[in-house]
C-alpha positions as CSV (number, residue, x, y, z in Angstrom):
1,X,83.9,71.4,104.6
2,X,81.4,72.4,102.0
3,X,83.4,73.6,99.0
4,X,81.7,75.7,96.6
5,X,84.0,75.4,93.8
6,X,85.7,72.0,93.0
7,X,88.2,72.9,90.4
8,X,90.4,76.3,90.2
9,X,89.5,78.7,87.2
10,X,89.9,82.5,87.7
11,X,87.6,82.6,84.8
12,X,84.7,80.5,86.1
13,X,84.6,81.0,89.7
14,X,81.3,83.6,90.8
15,X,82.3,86.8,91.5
16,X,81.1,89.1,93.5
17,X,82.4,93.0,93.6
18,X,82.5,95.2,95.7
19,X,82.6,99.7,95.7
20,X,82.1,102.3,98.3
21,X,81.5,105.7,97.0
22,X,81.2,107.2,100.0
23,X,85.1,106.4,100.4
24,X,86.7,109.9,99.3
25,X,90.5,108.7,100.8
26,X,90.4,105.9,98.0
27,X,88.4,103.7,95.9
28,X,87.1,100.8,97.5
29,X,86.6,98.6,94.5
30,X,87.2,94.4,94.6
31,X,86.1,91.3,93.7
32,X,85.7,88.6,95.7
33,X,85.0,85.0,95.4
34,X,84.1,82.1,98.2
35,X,85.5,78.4,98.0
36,X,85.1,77.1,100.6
37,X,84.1,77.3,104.4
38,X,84.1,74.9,107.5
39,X,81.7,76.8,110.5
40,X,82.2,74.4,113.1
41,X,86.4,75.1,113.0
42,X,85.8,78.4,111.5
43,X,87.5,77.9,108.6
44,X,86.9,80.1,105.2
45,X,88.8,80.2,102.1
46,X,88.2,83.0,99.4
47,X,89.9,84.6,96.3
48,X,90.5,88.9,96.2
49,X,90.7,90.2,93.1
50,X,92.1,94.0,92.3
51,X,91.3,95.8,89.3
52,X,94.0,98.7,88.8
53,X,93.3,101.4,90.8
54,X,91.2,99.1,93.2
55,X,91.1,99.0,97.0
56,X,89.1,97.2,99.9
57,X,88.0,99.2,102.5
58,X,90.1,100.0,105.9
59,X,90.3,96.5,108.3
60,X,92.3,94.3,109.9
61,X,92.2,90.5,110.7
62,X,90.9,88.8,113.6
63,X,91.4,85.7,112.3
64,X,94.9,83.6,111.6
65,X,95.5,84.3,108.0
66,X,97.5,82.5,105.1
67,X,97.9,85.1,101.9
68,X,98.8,83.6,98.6
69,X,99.5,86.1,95.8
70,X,98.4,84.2,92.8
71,X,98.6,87.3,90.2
72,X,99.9,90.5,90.3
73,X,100.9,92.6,93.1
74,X,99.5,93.5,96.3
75,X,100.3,96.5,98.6
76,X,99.2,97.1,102.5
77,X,99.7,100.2,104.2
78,X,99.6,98.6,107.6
79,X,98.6,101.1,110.7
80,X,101.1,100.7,113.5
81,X,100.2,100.8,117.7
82,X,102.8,103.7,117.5
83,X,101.0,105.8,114.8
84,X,103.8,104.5,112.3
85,X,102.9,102.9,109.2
86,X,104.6,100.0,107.4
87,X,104.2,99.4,103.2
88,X,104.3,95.5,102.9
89,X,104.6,94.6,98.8
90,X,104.2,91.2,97.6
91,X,104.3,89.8,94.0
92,X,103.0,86.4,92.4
93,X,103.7,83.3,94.1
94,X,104.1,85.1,97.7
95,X,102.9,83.7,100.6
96,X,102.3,85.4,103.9
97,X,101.0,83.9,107.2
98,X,99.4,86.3,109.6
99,X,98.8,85.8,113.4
100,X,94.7,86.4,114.9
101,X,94.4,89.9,115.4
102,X,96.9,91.5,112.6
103,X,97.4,95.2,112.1
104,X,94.4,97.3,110.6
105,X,96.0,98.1,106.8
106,X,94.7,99.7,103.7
107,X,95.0,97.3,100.9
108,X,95.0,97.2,96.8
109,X,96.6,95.8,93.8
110,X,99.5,96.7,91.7
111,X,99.3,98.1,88.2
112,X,97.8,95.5,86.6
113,X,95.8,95.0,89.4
114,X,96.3,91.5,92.0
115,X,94.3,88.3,92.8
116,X,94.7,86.8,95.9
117,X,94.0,83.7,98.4
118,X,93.2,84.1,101.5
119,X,92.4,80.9,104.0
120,X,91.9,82.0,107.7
121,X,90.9,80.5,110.4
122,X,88.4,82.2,113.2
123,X,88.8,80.5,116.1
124,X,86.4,83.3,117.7
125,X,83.9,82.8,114.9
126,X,85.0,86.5,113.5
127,X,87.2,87.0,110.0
128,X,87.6,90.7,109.8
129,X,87.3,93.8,111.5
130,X,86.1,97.2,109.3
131,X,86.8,100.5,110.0
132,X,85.3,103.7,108.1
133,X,88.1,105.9,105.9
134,X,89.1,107.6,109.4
135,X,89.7,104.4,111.2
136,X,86.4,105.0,113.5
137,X,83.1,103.0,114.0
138,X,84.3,100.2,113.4
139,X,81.9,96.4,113.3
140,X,82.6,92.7,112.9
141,X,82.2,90.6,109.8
142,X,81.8,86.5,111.1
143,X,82.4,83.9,109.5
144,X,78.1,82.7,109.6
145,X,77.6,86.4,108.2
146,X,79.8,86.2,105.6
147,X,78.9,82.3,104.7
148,X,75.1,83.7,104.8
149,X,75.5,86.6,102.5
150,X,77.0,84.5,99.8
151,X,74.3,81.8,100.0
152,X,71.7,85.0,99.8
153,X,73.4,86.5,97.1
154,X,74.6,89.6,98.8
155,X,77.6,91.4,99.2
156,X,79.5,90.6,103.0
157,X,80.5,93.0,105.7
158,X,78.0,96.3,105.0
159,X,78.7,98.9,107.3
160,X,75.9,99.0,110.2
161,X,75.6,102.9,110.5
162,X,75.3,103.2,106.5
163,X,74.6,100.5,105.4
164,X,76.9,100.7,102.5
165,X,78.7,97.6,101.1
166,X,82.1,96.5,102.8
């Protein structure tokens, strides 16, 4: 599995961020961070960080997902079959593991913000599904795509129609 990173620092890992002004229902504002990444079992592991006020834009996982909370808080406003919606909080040192195909959800940090890892597993070769602020059009982000933008030094997941960052 190529690792990009061999040791764990917050403060020296590359990252990335990530806004949408075009969002009007929030701010879509993150950073993110890859570690690591296996594309023969589909395997990616990468770091989330929330600045206060921060969120990433509307999606859900295709693939299996293990959260760790490793600062802060994080919120999802997950988007039930029904129409419901359920608020899932979860402070440092949580861990969460989600099926393939979780709910689409809204997510962000706490007050003073949240980093996170997340290490999934995309048995289908796709990590994430993206949906625009109304929860239409929405496209795919694979695992090659996303592996590919980080080697090229671009941002993953832009929105096909817009092309505005994910």
């Amino acid at each position: 599995m190529p690792a990009i990173v061999s040791t764990f620092d917050l403060d020296t890992v590359a990252w990335r961020r990530v806004t949408d002004p075009s969002c009007t229902a929030f701010r879509v504002d993150f950073e993110y961070s890859l570690l690591g990444y296996d594309l023969s079992t589909g395997r990616l592991d990468m770091l989330l960080r929330y600045g206060k006020g921060g969120h990433c834009r509307r999606h859900r996982h295709v693939a299996s997902t293990v959260t760790m909370v490793l600062e802060g808080e994080q919120f999802l406003n997950e988007l039930l079959p029904d129409g419901a919606t359920r608020m899932v909080r979860r402070k440092a040192g949580a861990y969460a593991l989600s099926p393939a195909d979780a709910h689409p959800h809204d997510e962000w940090g706490g007050d003073d913000g949240a980093t996170v890892l997340l290490s999934m597993i995309a048995h289908e070769g796709v990590l994430f599904e993206y949906f625009d602020e109304h929860m239409r059009n929405p496209w795919k982000l694979s695992i090659e795509a996303y592996v590919d933008s980080w080697k090229n030094g671009t941002v993953y997941g832009a929105a096909p129609a817009t092309g505005q960052a994910a």
